[in-house]
VOGU-3710 file (C-alpha; in Angstrom, 3 decimals, decimal comma):
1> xxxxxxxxxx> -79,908/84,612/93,224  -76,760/82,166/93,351  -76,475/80,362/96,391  -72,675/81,640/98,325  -69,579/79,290/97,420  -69,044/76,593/99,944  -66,113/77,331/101,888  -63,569/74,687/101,913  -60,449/74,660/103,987  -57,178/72,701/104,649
11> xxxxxxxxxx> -54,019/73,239/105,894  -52,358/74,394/102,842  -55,707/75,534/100,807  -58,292/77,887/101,284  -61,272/78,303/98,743  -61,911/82,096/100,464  -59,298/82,843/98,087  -61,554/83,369/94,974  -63,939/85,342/96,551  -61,659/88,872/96,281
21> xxxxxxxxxx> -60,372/87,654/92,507  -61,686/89,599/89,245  -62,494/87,156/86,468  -62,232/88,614/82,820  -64,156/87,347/80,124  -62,555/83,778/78,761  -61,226/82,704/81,845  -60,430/79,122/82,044  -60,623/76,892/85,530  -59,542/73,496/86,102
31> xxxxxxxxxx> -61,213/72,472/88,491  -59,805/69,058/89,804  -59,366/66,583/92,699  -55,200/65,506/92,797  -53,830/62,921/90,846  -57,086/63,171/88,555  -55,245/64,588/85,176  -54,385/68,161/86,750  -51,181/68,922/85,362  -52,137/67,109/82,246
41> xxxxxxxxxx> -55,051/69,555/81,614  -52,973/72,440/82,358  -50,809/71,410/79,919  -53,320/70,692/77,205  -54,804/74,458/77,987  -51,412/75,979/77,627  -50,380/73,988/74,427  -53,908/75,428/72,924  -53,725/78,692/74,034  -50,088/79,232/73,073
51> xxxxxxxxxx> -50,002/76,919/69,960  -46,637/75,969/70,732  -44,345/73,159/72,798  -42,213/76,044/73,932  -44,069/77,282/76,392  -43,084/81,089/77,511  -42,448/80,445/81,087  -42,856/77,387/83,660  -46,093/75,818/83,819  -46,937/76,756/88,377
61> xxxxxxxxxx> -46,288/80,276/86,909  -48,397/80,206/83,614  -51,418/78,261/85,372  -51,193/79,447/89,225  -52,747/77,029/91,992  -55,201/80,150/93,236  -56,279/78,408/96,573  -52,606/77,073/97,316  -51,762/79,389/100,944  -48,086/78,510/99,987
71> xxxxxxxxxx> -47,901/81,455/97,968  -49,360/84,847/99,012  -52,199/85,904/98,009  -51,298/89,362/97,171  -48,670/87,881/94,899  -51,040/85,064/93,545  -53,268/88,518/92,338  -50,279/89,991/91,221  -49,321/87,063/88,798  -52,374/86,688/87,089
81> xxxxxxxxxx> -53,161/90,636/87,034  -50,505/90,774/84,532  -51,174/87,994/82,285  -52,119/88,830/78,804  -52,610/85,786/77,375  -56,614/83,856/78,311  -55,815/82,862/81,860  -56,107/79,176/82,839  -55,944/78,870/86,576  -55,552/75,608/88,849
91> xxxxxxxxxx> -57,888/74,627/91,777  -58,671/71,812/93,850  -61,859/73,104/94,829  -65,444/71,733/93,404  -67,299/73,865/91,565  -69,677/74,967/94,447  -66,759/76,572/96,426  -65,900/79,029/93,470  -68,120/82,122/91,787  -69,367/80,825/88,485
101> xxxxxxxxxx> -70,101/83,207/85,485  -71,205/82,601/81,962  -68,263/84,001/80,960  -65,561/81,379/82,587  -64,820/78,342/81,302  -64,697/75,420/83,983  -63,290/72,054/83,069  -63,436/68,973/85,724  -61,674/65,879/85,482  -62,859/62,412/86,443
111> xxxxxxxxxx> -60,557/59,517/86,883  -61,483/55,721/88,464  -61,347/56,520/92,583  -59,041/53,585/93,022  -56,693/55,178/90,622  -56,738/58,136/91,893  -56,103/56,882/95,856  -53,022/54,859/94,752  -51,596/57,963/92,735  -52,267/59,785/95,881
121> xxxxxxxxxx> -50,457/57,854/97,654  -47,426/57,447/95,469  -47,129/60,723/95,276  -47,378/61,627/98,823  -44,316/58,976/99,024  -42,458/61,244/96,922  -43,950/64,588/98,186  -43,358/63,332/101,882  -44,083/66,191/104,396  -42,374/69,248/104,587
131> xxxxxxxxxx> -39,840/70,122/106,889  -41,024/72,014/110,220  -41,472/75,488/109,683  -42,030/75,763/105,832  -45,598/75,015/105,616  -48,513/77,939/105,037  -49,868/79,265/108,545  -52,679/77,514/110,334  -55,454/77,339/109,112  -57,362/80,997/110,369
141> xxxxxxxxxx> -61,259/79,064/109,999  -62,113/75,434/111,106  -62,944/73,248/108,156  -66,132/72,320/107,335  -70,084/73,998/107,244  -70,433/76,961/104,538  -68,682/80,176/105,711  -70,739/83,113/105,503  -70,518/85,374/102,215  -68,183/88,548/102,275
151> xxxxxxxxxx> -70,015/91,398/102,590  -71,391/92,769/99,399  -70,187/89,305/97,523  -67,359/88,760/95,191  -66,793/91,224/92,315  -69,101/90,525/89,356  -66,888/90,089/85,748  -65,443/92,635/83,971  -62,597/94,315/82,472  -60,018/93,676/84,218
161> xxxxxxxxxx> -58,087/96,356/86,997  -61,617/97,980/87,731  -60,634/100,461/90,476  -63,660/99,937/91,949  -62,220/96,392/93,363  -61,791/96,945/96,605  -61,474/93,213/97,143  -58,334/93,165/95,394  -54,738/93,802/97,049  -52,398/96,376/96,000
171> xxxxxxxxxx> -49,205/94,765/94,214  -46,132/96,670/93,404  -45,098/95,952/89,568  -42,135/95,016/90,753  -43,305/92,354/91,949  -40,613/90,427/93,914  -40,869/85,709/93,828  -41,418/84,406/97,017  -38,209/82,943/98,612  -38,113/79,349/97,480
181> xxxxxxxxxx> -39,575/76,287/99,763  -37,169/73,674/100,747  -37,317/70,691/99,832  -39,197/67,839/101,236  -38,798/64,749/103,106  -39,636/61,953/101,200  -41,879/58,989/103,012  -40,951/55,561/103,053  -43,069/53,501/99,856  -45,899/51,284/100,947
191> xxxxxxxxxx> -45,813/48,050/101,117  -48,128/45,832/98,524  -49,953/44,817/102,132  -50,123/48,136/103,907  -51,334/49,982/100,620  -54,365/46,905/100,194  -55,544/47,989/104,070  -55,287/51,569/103,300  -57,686/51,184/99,978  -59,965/49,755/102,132
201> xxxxxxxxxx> -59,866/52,098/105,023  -60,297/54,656/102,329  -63,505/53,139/101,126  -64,707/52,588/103,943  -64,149/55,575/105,983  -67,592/57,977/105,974  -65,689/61,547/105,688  -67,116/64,497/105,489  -66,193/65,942/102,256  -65,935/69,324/102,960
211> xxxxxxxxxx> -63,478/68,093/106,116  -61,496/65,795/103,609  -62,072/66,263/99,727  -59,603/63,447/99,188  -61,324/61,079/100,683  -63,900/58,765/98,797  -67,050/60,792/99,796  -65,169/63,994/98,499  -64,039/62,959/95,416  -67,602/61,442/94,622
221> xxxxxxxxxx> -68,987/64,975/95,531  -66,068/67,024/93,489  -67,230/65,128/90,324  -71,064/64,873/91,380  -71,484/68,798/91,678  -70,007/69,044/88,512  -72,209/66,387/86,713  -75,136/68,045/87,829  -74,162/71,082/85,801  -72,557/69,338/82,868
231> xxxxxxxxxx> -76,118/70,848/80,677  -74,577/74,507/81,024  -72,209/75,558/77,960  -69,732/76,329/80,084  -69,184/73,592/82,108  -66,739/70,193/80,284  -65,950/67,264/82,077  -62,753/64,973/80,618  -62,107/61,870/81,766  -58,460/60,498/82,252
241> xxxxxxxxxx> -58,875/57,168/80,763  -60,296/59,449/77,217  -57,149/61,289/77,343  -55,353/57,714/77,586  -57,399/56,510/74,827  -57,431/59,715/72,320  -55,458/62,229/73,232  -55,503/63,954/69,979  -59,376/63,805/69,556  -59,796/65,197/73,420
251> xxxxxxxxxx> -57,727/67,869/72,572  -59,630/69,072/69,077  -62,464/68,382/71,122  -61,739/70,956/74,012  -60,199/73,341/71,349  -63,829/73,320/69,622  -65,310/73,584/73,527  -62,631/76,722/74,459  -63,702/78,533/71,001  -59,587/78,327/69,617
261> xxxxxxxxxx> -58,435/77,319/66,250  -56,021/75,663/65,758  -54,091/75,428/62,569  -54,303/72,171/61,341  -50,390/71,511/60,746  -49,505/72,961/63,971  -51,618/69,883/65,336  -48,675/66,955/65,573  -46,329/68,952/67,764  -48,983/69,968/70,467
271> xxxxxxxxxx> -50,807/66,193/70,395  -46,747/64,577/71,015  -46,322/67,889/73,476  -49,172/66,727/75,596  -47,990/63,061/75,515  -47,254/61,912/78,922  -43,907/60,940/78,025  -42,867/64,469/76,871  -44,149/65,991/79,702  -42,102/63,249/81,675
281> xxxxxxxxxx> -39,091/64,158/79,796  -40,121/68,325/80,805  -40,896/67,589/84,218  -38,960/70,494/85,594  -40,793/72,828/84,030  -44,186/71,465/84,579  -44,162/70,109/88,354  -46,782/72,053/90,096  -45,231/73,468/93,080  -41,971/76,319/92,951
291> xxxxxxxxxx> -38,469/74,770/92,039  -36,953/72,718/94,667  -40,066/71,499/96,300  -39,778/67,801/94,374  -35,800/66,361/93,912  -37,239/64,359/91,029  -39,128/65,698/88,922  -39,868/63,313/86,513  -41,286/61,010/89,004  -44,367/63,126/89,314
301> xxxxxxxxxx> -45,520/61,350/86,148  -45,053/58,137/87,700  -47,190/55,725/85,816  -50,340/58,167/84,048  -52,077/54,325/83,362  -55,719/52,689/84,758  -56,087/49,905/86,826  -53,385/50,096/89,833  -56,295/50,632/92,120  -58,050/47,494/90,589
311> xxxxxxxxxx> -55,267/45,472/90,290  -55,144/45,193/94,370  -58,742/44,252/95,128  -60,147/40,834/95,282  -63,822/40,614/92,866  -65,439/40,700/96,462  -63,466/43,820/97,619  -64,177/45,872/93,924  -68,109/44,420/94,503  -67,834/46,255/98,209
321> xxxxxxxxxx> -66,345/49,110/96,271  -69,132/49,623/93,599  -71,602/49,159/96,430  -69,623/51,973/98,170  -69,850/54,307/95,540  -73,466/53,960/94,431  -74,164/55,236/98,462  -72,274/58,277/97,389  -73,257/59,454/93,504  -75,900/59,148/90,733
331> xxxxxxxxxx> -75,772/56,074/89,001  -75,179/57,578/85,260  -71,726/59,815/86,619  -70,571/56,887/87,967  -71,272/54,343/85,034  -69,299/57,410/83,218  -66,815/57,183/85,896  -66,402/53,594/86,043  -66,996/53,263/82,126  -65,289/56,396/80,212
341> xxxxx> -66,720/56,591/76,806  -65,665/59,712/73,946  -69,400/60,748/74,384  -68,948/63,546/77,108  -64,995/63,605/77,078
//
């Protein structure tokens, strides 16, 4: 018997969320902590699912952030009820917070931890923090310890709109978009100095992960969980700095992992549709939050290269780093980590 999905909670995400939610069979999740490659991934599924650079409809709508509280959850059900085409749905949640079956697909990303925590906080510069009164509701359960299974668990696979789900709210068909968000605040940028101290608060700090899953510990047990299960068929972890170094071959790679073909001249226009760049110069319809949320789109995509994070530490500070992280995950994830090589994506 499966152990019950960690429950993980913050103020605008709640992993409860995919307990009431009826998989079908081919399913894709991205499973991902922020600034590792999410949106890039999403795009990458959509481009091989679709086989085209025209994509059918905004990329938040196509691939829906399931644990976001920003949007309903009725309408979140709702959205993804009436997709026909092979789902691929966003999360920020590790792999032991969501029901796994044989028949999903669940891809993680890895990216270096000092990357990551500078993108972070880039793009909390441009996110800044909402206005007062816009956010999702407080948070209804205190972060942290394992909240007790639902009664009778989470629906099992199947065909989809099994009447029997009684997990699963009613949604009219005409199902009406949630009035848009307002835009944010941006913060003020870092300086050079002030983002050095907080790299090194970061690695230093001793956070619980389930508390803070953007913190060091949490991002080391986000990719950790998934290692561990990296054996099962339906479980791929890609690496950023791969998708850097080959896109094209990652992508043939994952199309031969997600069981689609691809025709081989349709191959050019998705590898330059997944380019960084492009996406850059589509930001508007691939930003992952409703319209109006970010006043720049394109800036989302800020600088999708390795080594900021690096580039600020002294040799002693990076030494106090890898001691840091060997406290926190197996040795071979994070010489994968640290060391991407085309072997496991």
């Amino acid at each position: 018997m499966r152990p019950a999905p960690i429950h993980y909670q913050s103020p605008d995400e709640d992993s409860g969320r995919w307990l009431g939610f009826r998989f079908r069979p081919g399913d894709i999740v991205i499973s991902t902590r922020r600034k590792t490659g999410t949106t890039w991934m999403q795009m990458i599924c959509a481009l091989l699912i679709f086989q085209t650079p025209e994509l059918p409809d905004s990329l938040w709508h196509l691939s829906p952030w399931l644990d976001n509280e920003v949007l309903p959850l009725g309408f979140q059900y709702g959205q993804l009820a009436e997709q026909q085409h092979r789902r691929f749905i966003k999360t920020h949640t590790p792999l032991d917070g969501i029901p796994l079956h044989p028949e999903v697909t669940y891809i993680v990303t890895g990216r270096h931890p000092l990357d990551t925590f500078v993108s972070l906080c880039r793009h909390n510069e441009m996110i800044g923090h909402p206005p007062v009164g816009s956010g999702p509701p407080p948070a209804k359960h205190p972060a942290g310890p394992p909240r007790p299974p639902i009664p009778g668990g989470p629906p099992m696979p199947g065909r989809p709109h099994m009447p029997e789900d009684r997990h699963r709210p009613h949604v009219s068909p005409a199902r009406p978009m949630p009035p848009p968000m307002p835009a944010t605040v941006p913060a003020p940028p870092m300086s050079p100095e002030k983002l050095h101290d907080a790299l090194l608060g970061w690695i230093a700090d001793d956070d619980d992960p389930r508390r803070n899953l953007d913190s060091l510990p949490g991002v080391l047990w986000h990719l950790s969980d998934a290692w561990a299960r990296r054996g099962a068929p339906n479980v791929l972890l890609v690496h950023y700095d791969n998708l850097l170094a080959d896109l094209a071959g990652q992508m043939r790679w994952l199309a031969g992992r997600l069981g689609i073909a691809v025709p081989e001249n349709a191959w050019p226009a998705l590898t330059q549709a997944a380019t960084l760049k492009r996406m850059r110069d589509s930001a508007e319809r691939l930003v992952p939050t409703p319209p109006g949320v970010v006043k720049d789109p394109a800036s989302f995509f800020r600088r999708g290269t390795s080594g900021a994070g690096r580039e600020i530490l002294s040799d002693e500070e990076m030494a106090g780093y890898y001691a840091r992280a060997a406290q926190l995950a197996p040795p071979d994830m994070l010489e994968w980590l640290h060391s991407p090589s085309d072997l496991a994506g």
